[in-house]
C-alpha positions in Angstrom: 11.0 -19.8 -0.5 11.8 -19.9 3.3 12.3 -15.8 2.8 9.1 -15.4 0.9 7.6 -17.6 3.4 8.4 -15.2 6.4 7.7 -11.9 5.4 4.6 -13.3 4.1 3.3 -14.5 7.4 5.0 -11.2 8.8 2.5 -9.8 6.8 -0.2 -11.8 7.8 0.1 -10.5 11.4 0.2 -7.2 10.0 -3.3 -7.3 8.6 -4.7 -8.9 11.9 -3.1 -6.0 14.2 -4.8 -3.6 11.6 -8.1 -5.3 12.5 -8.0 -6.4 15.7 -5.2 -4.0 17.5 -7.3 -1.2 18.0 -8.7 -3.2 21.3 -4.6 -3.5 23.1 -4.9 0.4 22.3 -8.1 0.8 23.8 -6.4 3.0 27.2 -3.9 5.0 25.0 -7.5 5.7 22.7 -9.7 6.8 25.8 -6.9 9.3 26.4 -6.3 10.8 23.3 -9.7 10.3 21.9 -10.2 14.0 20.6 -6.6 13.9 19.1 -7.0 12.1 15.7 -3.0 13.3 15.0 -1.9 11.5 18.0 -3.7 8.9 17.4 -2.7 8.4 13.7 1.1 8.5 15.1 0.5 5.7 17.7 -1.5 3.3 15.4 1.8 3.7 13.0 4.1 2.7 15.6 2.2 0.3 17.5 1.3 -1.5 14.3 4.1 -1.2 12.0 7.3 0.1 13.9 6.7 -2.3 16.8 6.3 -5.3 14.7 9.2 -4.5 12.3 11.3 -4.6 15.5 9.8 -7.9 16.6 10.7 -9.4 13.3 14.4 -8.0 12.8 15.0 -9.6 16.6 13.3 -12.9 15.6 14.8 -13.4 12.4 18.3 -11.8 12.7 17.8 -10.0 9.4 20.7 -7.9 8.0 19.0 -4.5 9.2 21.2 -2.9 6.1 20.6 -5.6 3.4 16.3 -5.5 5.0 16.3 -1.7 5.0 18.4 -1.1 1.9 20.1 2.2 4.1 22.0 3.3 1.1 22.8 6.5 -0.3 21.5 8.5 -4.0 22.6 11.2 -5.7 21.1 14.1 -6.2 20.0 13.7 -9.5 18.2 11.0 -8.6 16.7 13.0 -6.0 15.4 15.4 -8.3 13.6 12.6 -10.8 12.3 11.0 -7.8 10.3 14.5 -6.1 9.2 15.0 -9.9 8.4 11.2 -9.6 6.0 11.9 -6.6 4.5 15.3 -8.3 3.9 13.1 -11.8 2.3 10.3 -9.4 -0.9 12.7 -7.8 -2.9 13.2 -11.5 -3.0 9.6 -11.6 -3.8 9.1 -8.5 -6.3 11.6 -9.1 -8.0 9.4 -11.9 -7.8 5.9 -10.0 -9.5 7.4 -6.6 -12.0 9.0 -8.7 -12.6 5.7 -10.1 -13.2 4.1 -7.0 -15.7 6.7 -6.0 -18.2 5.7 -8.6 -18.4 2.8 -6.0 -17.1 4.0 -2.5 -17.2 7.1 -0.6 -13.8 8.2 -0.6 -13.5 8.6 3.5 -9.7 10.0 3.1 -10.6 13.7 3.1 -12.8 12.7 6.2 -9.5 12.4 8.0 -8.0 15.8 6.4 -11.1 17.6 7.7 -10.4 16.2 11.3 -6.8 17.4 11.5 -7.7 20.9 10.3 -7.3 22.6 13.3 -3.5 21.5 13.1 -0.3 23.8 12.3 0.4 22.7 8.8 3.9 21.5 9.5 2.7 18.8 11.9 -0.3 18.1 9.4 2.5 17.4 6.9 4.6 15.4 9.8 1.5 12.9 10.9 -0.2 12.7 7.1 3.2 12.5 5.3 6.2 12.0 6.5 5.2 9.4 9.4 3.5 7.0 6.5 6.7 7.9 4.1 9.3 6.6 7.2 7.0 3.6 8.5 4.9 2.0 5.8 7.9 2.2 3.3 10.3 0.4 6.1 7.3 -2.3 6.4 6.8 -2.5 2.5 9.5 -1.7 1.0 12.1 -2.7 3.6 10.6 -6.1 5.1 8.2 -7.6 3.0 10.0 -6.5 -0.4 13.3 -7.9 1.3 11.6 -11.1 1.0 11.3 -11.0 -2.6 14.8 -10.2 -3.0 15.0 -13.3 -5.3 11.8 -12.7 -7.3 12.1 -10.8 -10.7 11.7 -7.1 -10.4 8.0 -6.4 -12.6 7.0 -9.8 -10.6 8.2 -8.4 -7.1 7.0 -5.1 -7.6 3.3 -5.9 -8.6 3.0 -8.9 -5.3 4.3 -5.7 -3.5 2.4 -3.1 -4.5 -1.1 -5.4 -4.5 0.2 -6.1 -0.6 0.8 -2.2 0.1 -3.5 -1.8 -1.4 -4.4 -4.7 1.0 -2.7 -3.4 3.8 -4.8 -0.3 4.1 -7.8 -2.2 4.4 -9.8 0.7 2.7 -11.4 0.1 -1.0 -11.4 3.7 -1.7 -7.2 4.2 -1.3 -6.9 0.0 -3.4 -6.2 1.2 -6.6 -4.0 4.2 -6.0 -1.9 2.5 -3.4 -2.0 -0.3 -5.6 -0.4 1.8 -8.4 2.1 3.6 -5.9 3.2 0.5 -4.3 4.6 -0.9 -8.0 6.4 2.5 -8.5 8.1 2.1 -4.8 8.7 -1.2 -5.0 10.4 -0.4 -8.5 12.3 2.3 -7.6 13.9 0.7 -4.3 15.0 -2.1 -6.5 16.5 0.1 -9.1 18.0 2.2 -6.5 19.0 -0.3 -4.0 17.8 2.8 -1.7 14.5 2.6 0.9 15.2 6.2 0.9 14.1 6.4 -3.3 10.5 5.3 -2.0 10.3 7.0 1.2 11.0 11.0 -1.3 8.3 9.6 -3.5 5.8 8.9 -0.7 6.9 12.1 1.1 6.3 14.4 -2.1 2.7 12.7 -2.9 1.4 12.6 1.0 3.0 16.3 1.4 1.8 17.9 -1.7 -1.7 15.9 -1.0 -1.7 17.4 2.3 -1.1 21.0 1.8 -3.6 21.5 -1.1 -6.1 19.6 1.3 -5.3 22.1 3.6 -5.7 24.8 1.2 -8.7 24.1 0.2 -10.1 23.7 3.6 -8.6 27.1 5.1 -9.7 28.8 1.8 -13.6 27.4 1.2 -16.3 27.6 3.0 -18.2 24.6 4.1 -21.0 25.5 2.1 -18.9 25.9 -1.4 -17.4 22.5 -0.3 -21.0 21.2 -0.1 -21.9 22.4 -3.4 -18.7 21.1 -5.1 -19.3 17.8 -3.8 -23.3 17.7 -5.0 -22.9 19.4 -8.2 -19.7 16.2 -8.6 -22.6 13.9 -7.7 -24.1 14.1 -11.0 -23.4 11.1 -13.2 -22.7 12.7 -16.3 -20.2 15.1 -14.2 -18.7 12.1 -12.9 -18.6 10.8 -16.2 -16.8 14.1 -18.2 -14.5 14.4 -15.1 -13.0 11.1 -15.2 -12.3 11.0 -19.0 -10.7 14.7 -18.3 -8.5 13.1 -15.9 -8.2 9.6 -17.5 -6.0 12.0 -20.5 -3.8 13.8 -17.8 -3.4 10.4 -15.6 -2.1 8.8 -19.3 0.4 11.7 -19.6 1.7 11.2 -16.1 2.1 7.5 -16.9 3.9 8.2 -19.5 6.4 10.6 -17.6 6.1 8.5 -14.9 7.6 5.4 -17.2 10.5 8.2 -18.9 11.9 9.1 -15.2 11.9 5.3 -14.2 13.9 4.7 -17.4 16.4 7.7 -16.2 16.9 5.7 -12.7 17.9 3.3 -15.2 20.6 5.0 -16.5 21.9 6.4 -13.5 21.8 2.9 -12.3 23.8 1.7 -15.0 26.1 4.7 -14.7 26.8 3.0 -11.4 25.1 5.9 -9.1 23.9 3.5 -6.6 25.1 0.0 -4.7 23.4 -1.5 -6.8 21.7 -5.2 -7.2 20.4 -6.1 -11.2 17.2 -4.2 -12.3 16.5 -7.8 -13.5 16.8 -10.7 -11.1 17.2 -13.7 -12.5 14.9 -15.4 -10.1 15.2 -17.2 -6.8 18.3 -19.2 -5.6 16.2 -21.6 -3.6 14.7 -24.6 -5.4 11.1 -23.1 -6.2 8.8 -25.9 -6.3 5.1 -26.1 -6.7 4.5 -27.2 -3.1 7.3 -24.7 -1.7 5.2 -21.5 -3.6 1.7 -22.9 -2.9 3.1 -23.0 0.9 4.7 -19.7 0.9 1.2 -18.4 -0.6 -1.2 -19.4 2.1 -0.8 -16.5 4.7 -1.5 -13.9 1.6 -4.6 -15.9 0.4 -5.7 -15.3 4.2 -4.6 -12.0 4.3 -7.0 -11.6 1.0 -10.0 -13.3 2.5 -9.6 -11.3 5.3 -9.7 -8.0 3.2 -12.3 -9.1 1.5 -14.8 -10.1 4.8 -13.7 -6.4 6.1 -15.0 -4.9 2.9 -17.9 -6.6 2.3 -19.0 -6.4 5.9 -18.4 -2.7 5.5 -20.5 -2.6 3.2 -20.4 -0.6 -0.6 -22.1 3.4 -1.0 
């Protein structure tokens, strides 16, 4: 459990940079105040890449075994992008969940980085998330579970990934994609399986934000969002989209099940699908141990959220 252990409390200091970081940024802020790309792109860096390096020099880590830098196929490739265009309709359904409870703040960061040439939208928004939060959460952290059975590994990693954004409107969704990452980097052996995925449903996310921004008027946005406001519009739309978010599931499940195959076909260096658990002695006292830095990280989350209050 001494692996477990470590990337636990790695991740532990994550969510306490997340919180309390922003005041060792508070110069680089005041400069680039106005610039909400710029400053998205620091607060990655500073709070994710920084520590990731920290950690590698501290524990001497295997930087290929950690990172899983291994090559897939193209095939692969290909059910992996269709992967990450399967995963927005579900997405869909769980974010418009949450909003019967939150206000969903993400667009609120879309309609600040309008003003931006799409292909650096599309660089801060997806591909700077799909490099550094996959190398933190599916390089590090999952590295730690390496021993841990796959479905066990993948749902601890994926309820980690929801914590870490510290935001009860993105829980369920990130939730959701961090079990399909996790599952696909084990399958895989390959950080670069997760990091397509989380491209293709931050890119594709992004550039229909920004279509419908450049294309609608702020009054038709207005009136979209009030006439959604109804409850039994809220109510029609989410059993619409539970269907879809079903079907996707279901796709979702049949392209994980080709990975499989390709797997077995020997496509990839490979580890099992299946582990057959840890090779440390797991003991009761060793697991409750190894536990207590994500119980804090969870009591942290949830004094952030309630302090935040619910809409």
């Amino acid at each position: 459990m001494k692996k477990v252990l470590k990337v636990n409390i790695f991740f532990l200091i994550l969510i306490l940079l997340q919180i309390k970081g922003g005041y060792l940024l508070i110069p680089i802020r005041n400069l680039i105040k106005n610039n909400t790309g710029l400053l998205l792109l620091t607060t990655q860096i500073a709070f994710l890449i920084i520590p990731i390096v920290i950690y590698m020099l501290i524990t001497k880590q295997s930087i290929r075994r950690t990172f899983r830098f291994n090559k897939i196929n193209f095939t692969s490739v290909v059910l992996l992008v269709v992967m990450g265009l399967f995963f927005i309709p579900l997405a869909g359904f769980l974010s418009y969940l949450t909003s019967f409870f939150y206000y969903n703040n993400v667009q609120d960061v879309f309609n600040k980085l309008q003003s931006l040439p799409i292909v650096v939208m599309v660089a801060i928004v997806a591909l700077t998330p799909a490099c550094c939060e996959e190398l933190t959460m599916r390089g590090v952290v999952l590295s730690g579970y390496d021993d841990v059975k796959l479905w066990k590994a993948a749902l601890i990693n994926g309820f980690l990934f929801a914590v870490l954004h510290l935001n009860p409107p993105q829980f369920l969704y990130a939730f959701a994609l961090g079990i399909i990452l996790a599952c696909v980097v084990r399958i895989t052996n390959s950080i670069f399986a997760s990091m397509i995925i989380h491209f293709t449903f931050n890119g594709v996310n992004t550039l229909m934000s920004w279509a419908i921004l450049k294309g609608a008027s702020s009054a038709t946005i207005k009136k979209s969002q009030q006439s959604m406001n109804n409850t039994s519009m809220k109510l029609v739309g989410l059993a619409s989209l539970f269907i879809v978010a079903l079907i996707a599931v279901a796709v979702i499940i049949g392209l994980m099940k080709e990975l499989i195959k390709e797997s077995k076909r020997g496509a990839y260096n490979n580890i099992p699908v299946s582990s057959s658990g840890s090779h440390e002695v797991m003991t009761f006292t060793n697991k409750a141990v190894a536990a207590i830095p994500i119980v804090i990280s969870v009591v942290i989350y949830v004094l952030v959220v309630t302090s935040r209050g619910v809409s």
